[in-house]
C-alpha positions as CSV (number, residue, x, y, z in Angstrom):
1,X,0.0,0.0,0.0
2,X,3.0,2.9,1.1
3,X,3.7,2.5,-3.3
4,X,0.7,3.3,-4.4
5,X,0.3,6.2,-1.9
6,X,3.8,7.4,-2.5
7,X,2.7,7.3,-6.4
8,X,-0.7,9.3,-5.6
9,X,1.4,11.4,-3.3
10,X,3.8,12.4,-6.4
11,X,0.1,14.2,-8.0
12,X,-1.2,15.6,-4.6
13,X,-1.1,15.4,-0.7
14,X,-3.5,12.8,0.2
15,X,-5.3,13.6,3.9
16,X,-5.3,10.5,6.2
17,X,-9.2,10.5,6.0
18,X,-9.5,10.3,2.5
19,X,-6.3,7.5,1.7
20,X,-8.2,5.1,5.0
21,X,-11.1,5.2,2.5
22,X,-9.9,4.8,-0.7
23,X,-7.6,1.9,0.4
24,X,-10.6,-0.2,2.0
25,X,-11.6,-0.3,-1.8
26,X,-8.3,-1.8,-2.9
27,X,-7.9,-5.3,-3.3
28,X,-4.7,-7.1,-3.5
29,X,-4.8,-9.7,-6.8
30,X,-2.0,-12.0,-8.1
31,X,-1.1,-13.5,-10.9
32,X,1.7,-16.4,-12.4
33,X,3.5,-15.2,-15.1
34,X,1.1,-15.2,-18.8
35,X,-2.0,-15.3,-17.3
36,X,-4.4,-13.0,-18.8
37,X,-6.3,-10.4,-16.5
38,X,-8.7,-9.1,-18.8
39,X,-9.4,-10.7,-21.7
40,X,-11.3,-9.6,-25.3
41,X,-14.8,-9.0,-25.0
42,X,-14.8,-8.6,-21.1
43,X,-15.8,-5.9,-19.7
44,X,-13.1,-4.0,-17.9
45,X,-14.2,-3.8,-14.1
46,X,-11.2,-2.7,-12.2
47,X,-8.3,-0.1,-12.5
48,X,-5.0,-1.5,-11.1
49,X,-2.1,-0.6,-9.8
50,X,1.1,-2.7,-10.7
51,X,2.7,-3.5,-7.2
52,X,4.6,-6.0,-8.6
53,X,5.6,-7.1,-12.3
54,X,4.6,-6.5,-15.9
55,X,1.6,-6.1,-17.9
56,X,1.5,-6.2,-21.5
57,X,-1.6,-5.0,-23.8
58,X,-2.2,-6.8,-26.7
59,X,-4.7,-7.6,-29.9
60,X,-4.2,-11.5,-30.3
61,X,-4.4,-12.3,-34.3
62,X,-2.8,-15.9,-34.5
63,X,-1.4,-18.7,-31.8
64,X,1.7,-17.3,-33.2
65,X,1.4,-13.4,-33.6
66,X,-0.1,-10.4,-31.8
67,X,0.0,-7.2,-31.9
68,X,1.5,-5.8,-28.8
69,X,0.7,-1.7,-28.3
70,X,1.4,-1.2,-24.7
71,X,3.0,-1.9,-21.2
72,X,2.7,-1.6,-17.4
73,X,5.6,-1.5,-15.1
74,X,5.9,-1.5,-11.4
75,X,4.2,1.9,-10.0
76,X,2.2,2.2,-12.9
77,X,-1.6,2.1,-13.5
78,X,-3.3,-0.4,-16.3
79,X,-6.8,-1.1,-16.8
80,X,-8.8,-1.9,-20.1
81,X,-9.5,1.9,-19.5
82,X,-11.5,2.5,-22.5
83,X,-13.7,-0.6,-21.5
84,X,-13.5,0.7,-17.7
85,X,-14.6,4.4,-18.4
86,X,-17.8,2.9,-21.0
87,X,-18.5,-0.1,-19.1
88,X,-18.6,-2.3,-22.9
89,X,-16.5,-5.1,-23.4
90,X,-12.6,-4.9,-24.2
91,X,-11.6,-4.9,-28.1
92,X,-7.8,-6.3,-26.1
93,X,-6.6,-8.1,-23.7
94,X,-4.3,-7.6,-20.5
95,X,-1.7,-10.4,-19.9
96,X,1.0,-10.9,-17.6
97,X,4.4,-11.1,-18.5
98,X,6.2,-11.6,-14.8
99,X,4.4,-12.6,-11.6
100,X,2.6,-10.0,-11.0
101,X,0.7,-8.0,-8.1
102,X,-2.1,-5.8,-8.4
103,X,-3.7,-3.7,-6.2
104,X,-7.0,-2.9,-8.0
105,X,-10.5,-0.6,-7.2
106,X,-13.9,-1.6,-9.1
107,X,-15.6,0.4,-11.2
108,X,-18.3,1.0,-8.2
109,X,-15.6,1.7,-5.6
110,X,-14.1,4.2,-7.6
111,X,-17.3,6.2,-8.0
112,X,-17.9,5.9,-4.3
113,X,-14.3,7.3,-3.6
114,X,-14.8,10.2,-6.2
115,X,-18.1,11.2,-4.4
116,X,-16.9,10.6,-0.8
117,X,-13.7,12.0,-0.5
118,X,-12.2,15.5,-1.3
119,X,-9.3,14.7,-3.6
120,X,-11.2,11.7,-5.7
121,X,-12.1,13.3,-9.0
122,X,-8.5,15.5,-8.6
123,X,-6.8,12.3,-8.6
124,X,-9.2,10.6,-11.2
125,X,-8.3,13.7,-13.7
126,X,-4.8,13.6,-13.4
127,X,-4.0,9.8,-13.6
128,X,-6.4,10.1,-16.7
129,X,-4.1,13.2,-17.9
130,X,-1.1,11.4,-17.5
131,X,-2.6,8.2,-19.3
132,X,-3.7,10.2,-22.0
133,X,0.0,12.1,-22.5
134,X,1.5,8.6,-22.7
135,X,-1.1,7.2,-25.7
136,X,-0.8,10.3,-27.8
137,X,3.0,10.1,-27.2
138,X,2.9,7.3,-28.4
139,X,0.7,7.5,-32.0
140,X,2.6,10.4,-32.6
141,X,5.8,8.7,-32.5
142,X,4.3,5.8,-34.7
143,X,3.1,8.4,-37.0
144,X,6.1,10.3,-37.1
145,X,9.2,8.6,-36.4
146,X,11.3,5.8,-38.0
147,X,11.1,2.2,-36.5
148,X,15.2,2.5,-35.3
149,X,14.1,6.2,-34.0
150,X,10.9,4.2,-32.1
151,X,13.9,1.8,-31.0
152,X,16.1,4.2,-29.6
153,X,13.1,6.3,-27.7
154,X,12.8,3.3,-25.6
155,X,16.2,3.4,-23.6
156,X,15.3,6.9,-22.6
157,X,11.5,6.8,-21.9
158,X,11.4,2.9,-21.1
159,X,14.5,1.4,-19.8
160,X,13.2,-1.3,-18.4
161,X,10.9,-2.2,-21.3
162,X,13.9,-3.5,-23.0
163,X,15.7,-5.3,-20.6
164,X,12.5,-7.2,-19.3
165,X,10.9,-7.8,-22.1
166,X,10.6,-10.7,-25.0
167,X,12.3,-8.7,-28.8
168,X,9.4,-10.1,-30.2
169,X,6.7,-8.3,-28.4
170,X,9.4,-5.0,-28.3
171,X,9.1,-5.7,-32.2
172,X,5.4,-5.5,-32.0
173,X,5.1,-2.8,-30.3
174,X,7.5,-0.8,-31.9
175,X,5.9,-1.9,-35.7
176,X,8.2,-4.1,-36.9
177,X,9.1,-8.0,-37.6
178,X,11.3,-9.4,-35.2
179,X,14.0,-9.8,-38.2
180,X,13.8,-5.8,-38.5
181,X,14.4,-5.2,-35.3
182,X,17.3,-7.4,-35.1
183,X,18.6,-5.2,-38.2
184,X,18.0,-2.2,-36.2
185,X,20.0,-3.2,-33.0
186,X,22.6,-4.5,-35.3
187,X,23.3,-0.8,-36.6
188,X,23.1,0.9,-33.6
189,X,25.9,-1.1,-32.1
């Protein structure tokens, strides 16, 4: 519980009152490495924070091939969050790529926190803000720069994306075959 408060505490001061009720909401949820959380067609329930591990978001297409367009690290939020916020079923699905801990509020608890505490909705805004910064970062740089320039944004935004995580699914969500990207590490050393 102190990393999630310390994470909330990096956006604003959270009063004792208000952090006793938001953490009764929170429940603690683990998971073996490739299980999947939330899967395609579910409707997204919970927001969660990652205590522990990694979380990958991904659009399965083959036993073989997906389409990876996002991670979660330690001290980071993930959700189905466009499934969360419309309450419809996921187009994607949430897997695990560590073990992994989450500690996660419900769709209902989260309403009840943002009417029954001060610094709900504040909190609410600004993790959406900052979740929103990250995705359009993101299709800007696929719009806009070259896979080895994608490659290279990595080690500054991302470190640990690319020591922690499978090439292929760095390939994927970069926007190129594991063969290109091999190419591309190849010229940068």
């Amino acid at each position: 519980m102190k990393k999630i408060r310390s994470y909330i505490e990096t956006i604003t001061e959270v009063n004792d009152k208000d952090w006793a009720f938001f953490s009764s909401k929170l429940q603690k949820k683990s998971f073996q490495k490739k299980k999947i959380i939330t899967d395609i067609g579910q409707i997204e329930n919970h927001i969660s924070f990652v205590e522990k591990g990694i979380v990958r978001q991904l659009i399965p297409k083959t036993e073989e091939e997906d389409i990876t367009f996002g991670f979660s690290f330690e001290n980071e939020f993930i959700s189905a969050y466009d499934s969360f916020l419309t309450q419809t079923p996921s187009q994607y699905q949430l897997e695990t790529l560590a073990e992994t801990t989450l500690l996660s509020i419900s769709f209902s608890d989260l309403q009840e926190v943002y009417q029954h505490t001060q610094i709900g909705n504040l909190i609410g805004r600004l993790v959406a803000e900052r979740l929103f910064i990250l995705k359009s970062n993101r299709a800007y740089s696929l719009l806009n720069d070259s896979a080895e320039q994608r490659y290279l944004n990595l080690f500054t935004e991302r470190p640990n994306l690319i020591k922690e995580i499978p090439l292929k699914y760095i390939a994927s969500y970069i926007g190129v075959t594991p063969q290109s990207l091999s190419r591309i590490r190849k010229q940068i050393t």
